[in-house]
VEXLOMAR-388314 format. One record per residue (C-alpha): residue number from 0; x, y, z. Coordinates in pm, whole numbers. Each point is the difference from the previous one (the first is absolute). Last residue first. Layout:
! VEXLOMAR-388314
{site NUM,{X,Y,Z}},
...
//
This chain:
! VEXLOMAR-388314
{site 407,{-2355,402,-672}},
{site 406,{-192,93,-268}},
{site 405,{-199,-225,-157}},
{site 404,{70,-172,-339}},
{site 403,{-111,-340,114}},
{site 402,{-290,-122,268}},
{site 401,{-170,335,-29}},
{site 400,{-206,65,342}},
{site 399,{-386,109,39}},
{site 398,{-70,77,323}},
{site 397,{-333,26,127}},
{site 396,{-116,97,344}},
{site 395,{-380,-30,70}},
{site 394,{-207,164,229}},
{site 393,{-307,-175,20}},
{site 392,{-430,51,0}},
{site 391,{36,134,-344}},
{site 390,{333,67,-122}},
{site 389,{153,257,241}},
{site 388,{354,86,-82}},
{site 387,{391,-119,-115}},
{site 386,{157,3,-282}},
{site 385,{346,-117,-80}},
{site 384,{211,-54,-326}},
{site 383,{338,-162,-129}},
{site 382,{319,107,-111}},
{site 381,{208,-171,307}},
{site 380,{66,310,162}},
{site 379,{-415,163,-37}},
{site 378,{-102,-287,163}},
{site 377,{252,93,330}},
{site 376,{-118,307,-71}},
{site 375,{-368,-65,16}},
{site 374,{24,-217,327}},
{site 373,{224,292,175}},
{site 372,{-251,246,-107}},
{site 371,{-310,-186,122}},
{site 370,{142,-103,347}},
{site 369,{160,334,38}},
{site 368,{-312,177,238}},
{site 367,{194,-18,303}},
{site 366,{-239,-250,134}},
{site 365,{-216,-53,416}},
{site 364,{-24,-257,157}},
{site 363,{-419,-15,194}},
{site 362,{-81,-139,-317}},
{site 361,{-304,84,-214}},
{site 360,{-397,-11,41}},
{site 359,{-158,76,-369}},
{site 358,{46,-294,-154}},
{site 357,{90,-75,-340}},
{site 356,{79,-332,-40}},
{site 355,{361,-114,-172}},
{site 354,{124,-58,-358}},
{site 353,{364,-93,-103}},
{site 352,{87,-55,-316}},
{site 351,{359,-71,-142}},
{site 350,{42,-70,-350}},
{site 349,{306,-147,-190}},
{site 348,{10,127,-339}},
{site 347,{205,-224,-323}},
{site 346,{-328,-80,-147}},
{site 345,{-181,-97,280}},
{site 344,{99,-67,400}},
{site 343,{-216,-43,284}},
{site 342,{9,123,371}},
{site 341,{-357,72,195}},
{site 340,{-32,42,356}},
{site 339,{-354,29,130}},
{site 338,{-74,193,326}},
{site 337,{-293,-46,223}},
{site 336,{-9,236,325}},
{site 335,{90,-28,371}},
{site 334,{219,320,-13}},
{site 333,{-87,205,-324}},
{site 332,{263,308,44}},
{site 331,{259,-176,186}},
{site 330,{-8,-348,-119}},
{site 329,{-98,145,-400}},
{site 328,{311,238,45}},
{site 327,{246,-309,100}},
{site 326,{-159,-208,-259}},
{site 325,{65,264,-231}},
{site 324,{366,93,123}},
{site 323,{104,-405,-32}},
{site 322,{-199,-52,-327}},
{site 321,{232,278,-152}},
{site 320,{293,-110,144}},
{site 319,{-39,-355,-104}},
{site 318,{-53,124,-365}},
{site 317,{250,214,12}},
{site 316,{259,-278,158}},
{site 315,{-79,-221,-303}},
{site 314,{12,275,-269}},
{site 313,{368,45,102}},
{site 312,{73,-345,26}},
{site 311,{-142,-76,-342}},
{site 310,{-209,-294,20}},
{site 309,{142,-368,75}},
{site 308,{-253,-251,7}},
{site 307,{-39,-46,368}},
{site 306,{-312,246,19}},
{site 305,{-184,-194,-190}},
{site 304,{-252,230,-134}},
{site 303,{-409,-55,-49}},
{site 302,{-46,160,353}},
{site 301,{-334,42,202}},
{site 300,{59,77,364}},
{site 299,{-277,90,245}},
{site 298,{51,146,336}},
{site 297,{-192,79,225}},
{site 296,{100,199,274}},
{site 295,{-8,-58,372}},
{site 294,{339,151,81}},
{site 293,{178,-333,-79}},
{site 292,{-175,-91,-326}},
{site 291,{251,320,-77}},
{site 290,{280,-184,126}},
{site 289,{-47,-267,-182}},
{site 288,{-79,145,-341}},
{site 287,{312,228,98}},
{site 286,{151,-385,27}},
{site 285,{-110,-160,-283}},
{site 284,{159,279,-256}},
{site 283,{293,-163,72}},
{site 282,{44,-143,-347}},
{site 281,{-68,370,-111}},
{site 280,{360,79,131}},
{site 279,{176,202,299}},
{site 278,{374,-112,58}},
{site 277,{159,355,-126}},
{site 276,{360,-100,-103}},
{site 275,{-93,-125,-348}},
{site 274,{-159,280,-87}},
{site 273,{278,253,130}},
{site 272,{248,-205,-190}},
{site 271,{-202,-34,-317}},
{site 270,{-42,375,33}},
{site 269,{386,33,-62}},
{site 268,{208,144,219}},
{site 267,{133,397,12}},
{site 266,{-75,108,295}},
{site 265,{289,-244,153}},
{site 264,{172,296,186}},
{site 263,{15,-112,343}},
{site 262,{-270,218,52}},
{site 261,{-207,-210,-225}},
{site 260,{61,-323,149}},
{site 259,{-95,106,343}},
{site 258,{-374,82,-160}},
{site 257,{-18,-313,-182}},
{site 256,{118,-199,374}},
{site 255,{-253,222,175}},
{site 254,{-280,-96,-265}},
{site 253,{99,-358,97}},
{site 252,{-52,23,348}},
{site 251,{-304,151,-37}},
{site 250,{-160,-254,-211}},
{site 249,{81,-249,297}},
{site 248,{-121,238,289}},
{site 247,{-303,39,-184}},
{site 246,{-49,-378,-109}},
{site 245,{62,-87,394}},
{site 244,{-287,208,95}},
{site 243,{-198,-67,-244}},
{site 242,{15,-395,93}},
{site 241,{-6,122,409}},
{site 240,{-356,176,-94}},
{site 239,{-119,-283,-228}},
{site 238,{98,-231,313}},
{site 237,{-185,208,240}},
{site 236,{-293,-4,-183}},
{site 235,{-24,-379,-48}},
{site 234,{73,-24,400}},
{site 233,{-283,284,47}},
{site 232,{-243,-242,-215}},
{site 231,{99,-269,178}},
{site 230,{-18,172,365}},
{site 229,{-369,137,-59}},
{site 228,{-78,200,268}},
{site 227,{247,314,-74}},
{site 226,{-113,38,-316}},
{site 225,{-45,370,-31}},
{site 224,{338,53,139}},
{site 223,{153,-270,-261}},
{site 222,{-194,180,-290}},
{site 221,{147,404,135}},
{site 220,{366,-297,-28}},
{site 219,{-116,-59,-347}},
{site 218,{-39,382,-115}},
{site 217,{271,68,114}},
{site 216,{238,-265,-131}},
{site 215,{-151,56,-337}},
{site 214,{78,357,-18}},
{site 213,{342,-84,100}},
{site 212,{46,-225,-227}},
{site 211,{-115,186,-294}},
{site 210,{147,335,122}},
{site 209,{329,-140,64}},
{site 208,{23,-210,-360}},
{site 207,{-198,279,-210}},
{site 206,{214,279,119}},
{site 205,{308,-147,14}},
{site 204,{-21,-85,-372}},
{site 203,{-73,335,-39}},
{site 202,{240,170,162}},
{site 201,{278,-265,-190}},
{site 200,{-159,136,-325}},
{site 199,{38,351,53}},
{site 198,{358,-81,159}},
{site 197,{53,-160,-332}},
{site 196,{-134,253,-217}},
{site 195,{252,261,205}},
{site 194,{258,-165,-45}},
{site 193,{-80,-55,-391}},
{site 192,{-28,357,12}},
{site 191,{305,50,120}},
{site 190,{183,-195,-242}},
{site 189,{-137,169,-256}},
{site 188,{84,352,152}},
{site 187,{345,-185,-2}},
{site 186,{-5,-79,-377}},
{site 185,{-115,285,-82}},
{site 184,{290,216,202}},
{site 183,{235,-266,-196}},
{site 182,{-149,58,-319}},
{site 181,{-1,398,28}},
{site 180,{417,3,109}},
{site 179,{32,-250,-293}},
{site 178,{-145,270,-275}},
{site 177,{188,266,185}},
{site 176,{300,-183,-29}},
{site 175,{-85,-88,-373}},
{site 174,{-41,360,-65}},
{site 173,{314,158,166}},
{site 172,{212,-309,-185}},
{site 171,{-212,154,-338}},
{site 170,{138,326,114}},
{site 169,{338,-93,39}},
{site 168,{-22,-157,-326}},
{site 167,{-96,289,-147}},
{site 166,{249,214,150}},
{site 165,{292,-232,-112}},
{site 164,{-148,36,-361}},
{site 163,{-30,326,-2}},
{site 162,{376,54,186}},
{site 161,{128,-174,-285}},
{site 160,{-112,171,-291}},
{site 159,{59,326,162}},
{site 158,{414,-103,93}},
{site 157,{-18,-207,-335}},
{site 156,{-126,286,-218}},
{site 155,{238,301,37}},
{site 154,{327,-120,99}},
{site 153,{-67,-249,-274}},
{site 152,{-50,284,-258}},
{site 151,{309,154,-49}},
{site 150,{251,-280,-124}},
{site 149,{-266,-110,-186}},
{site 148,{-35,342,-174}},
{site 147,{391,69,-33}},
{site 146,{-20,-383,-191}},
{site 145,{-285,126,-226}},
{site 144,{113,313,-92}},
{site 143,{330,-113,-67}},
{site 142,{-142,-216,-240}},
{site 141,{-216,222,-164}},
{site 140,{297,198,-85}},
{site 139,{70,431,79}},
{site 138,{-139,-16,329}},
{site 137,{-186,269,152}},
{site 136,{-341,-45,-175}},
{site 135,{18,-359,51}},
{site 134,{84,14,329}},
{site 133,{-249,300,96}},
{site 132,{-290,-210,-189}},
{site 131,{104,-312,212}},
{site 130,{121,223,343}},
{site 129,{-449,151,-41}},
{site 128,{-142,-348,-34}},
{site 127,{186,-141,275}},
{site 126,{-89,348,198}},
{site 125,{-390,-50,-91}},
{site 124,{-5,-340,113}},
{site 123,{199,65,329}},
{site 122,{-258,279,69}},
{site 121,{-281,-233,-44}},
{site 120,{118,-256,259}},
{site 119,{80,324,181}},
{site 118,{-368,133,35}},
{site 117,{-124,-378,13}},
{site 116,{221,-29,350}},
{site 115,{-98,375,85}},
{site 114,{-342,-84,-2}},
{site 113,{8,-308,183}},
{site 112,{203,161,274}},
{site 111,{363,-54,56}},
{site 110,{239,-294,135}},
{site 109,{1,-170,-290}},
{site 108,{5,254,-225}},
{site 107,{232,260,146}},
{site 106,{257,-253,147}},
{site 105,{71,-150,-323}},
{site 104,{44,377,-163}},
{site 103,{228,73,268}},
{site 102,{164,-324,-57}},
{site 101,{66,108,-373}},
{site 100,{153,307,168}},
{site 99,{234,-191,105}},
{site 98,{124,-133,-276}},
{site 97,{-14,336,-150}},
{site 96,{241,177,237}},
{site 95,{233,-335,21}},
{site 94,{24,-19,-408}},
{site 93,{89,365,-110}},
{site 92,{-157,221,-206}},
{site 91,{198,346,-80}},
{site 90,{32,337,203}},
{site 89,{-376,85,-105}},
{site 88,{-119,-343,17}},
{site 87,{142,-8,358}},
{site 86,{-239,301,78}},
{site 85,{-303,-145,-141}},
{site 84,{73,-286,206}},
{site 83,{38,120,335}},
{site 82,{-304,231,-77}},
{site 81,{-201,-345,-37}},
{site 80,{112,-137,327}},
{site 79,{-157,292,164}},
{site 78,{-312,-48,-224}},
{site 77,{-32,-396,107}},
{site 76,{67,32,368}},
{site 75,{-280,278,-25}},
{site 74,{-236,-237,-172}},
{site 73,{-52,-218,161}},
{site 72,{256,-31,389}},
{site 71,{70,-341,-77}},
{site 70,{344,77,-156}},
{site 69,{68,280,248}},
{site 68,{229,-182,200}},
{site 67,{203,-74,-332}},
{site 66,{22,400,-8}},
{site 65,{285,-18,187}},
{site 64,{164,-263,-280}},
{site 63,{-116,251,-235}},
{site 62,{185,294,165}},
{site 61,{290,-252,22}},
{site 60,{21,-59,-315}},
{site 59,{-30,370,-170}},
{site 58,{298,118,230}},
{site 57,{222,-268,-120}},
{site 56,{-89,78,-315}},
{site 55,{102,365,49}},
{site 54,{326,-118,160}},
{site 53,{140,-165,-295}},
{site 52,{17,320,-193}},
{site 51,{-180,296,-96}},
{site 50,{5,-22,-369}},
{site 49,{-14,-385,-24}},
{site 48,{158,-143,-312}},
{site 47,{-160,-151,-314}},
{site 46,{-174,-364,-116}},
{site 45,{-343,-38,57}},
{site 44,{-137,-228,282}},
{site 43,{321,46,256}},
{site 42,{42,-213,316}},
{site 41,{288,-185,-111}},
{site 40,{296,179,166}},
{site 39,{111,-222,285}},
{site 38,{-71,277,256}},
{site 37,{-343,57,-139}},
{site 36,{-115,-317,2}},
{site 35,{116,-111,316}},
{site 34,{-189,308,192}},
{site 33,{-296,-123,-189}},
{site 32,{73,-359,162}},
{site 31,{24,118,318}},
{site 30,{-236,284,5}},
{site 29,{-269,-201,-177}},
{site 28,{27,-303,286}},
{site 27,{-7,245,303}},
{site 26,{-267,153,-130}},
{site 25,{-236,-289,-92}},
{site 24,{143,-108,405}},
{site 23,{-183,320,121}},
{site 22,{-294,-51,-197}},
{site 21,{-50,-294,155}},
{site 20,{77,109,326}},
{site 19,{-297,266,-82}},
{site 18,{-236,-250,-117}},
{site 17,{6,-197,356}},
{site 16,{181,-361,-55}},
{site 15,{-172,-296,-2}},
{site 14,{79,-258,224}},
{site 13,{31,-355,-186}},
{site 12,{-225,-313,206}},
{site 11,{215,-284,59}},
{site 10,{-95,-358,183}},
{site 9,{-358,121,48}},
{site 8,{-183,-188,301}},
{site 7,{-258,-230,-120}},
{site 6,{-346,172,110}},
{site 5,{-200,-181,219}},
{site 4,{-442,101,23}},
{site 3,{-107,-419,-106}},
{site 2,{216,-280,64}},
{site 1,{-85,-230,-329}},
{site 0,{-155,-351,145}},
//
């Protein structure tokens, strides 16, 4: 059996760094090697000489790698970085300025809003299109043209291109999270609910089992006083009382057991397992006829089922339920009366019908009034039907329950 709320412990789990050490080490990467370009020579784009010097390079890099901080900042970060650049096209390209402002570009639409990520998707279109024309107005070959152009245009599309498509990912991650964070609360409300349908159910199970016996034992011990001279008939009485009794206690037990189950965290079993845990059954049906013939009812049976043959366990203990709460209501509402139990089964429905006297003295016990509703939900579960009224001289419960294709 799985062990349910553990967590295996994770072996390694990365740290992230905070943006701005990130930025810090972007800085500390561009310097370096930038600062390795330009001592070594090889940092020019277009061939010439520097009219100010070594040191005016020096000065553009590290303003850019101090604007590195900046690179999330959209689109200030962006503009600053973009003066950098218009001012080291003026003195003459060179590679470690416009490398990194490729990363500014990066930063900008990934890190930006919407509209400024399709602003500078655009952008980057239009300036492709615009160093094409320029190149092949500029140069003197086609060919030329066409190498100065792709030697141009990378540091303009795959810093954009590539950002879009990181950002879009990171969005459909952001979805899909979202998307699980929504199943999971779901799934829990679910699993409350089911909790809470089970407690519902439990309720009413306990209901009908305390009520029913309980109902019965008082109403055959007010018999017993009222007998007092007749030993057998007490003795009979007695016995019905202790049977109830005993069936209570028994029924109780076992509710208890469900009820510890569940807080250990087994909500989650099957109905078969519930079913199959609960003892009560229409082949028992013999002793609420019992116990009713007990109070002075009587009690007439007519059943076309076998009882034995196997019927849904579910339907089974409705069935029982149901005649259990109205021969308990019939005892306490038509004490002394006629009552005719009816089971029979046709096309697939087993029927339940239970009709009593009307008579206008009742019980000295008193209801809560949830017989009815607890007998139509329980027929309700299992897909089936239940009325219950006057007809004629009787009341009459009926339930009509589906054999196959019910509910529960």
């Amino acid at each position: 059996m799985p062990l349910r709320g553990l967590r295996a412990p994770a072996l390694f789990k990365p740290r992230e760094l905070p943006g701005w050490q990130q930025d810090g080490l972007i800085a500390l990467f561009v310097f370096v090697v930038g600062l390795g370009l330009y001592l070594t020579g090889v940092y020019r784009l277009v061939p010439g000489t520097d009219r100010f010097g070594l040191w005016a390079r020096l000065v553009e890099l590290v303003v850019l790698c101090g604007l590195s901080f900046l690179r999330r900042w959209v689109p200030g970060g962006l503009l600053l970085a973009t003066g950098v650049l218009a001012a080291d096209l003026a003195l003459s390209p060179s590679l470690p300025v416009v490398a990194v402002y490729t990363d500014f570009l990066y930063a900008a639409t990934l890190y930006g809003s919407r509209r400024t990520s399709r602003v500078l998707i655009g952008v980057a279109a239009t300036a492709a299109l615009g160093v094409l024309v320029a190149a092949f107005a500029v140069a003197e070959q086609w060919r030329v043209a066409v190498l100065g152009a792709l030697g141009i245009l990378p540091f303009l599309l795959v810093p954009v291109w590539w950002a879009a498509n990181v950002r879009q990912q990171r969005d459909i991650a952001a979805t899909e999270r979202a998307n699980a964070e929504q199943l999971a609360k779901i799934a829990e409300l679910d699993r409350r609910a089911a909790v809470a349908a089970e407690r519902g159910r439990m309720a009413r199970d306990l209901h009908d089992v305390i009520a029913g016996h309980l109902s019965a034992i008082a109403i055959q011990s007010e018999a017993v006083l009222s007998m007092a001279d007749d030993p057998k008939t007490s003795r009979a009485v007695l016995e019905a009382v202790r049977e109830n009794s005993v069936s209570a206690l028994d029924e109780m037990r076992t509710m208890i057991g469900l009820l510890r189950a569940a807080e250990a965290g087994s909500e989650d079993r099957s109905d078969t397992e519930y079913e199959t845990t609960a003892p009560a059954r229409l082949a028992e049906l013999s002793r609420l006829v019992e116990s009713a013939r007990a109070t002075g009812m009587e009690v007439v049976v007519d059943s076309t089922v076998d009882a034995s043959a196997g019927l849904p366990a579910a339907v089974d203990l409705t069935a029982y339920r149901i005649a259990q709460e109205a021969l308990t209501n019939a005892v306490k509402h038509a004490p002394g009366g006629r009552v005719v139990v009816s089971i029979g089964r046709a096309g697939g429905i087993l029927t339940v019908e239970i009709g009593n006297e009307l008579r206008s003295a009742t019980a000295r016990t008193g209801g809560t009034g949830h017989g009815l509703l607890s007998m139509r939900e329980r027929a309700s579960a299992v897909g089936g039907t239940l009325s219950a009224g006057p007809s004629g001289s009787a009341w009459v419960v009926r339930a009509e329950l589906p054999l196959v294709g019910g509910h529960a």
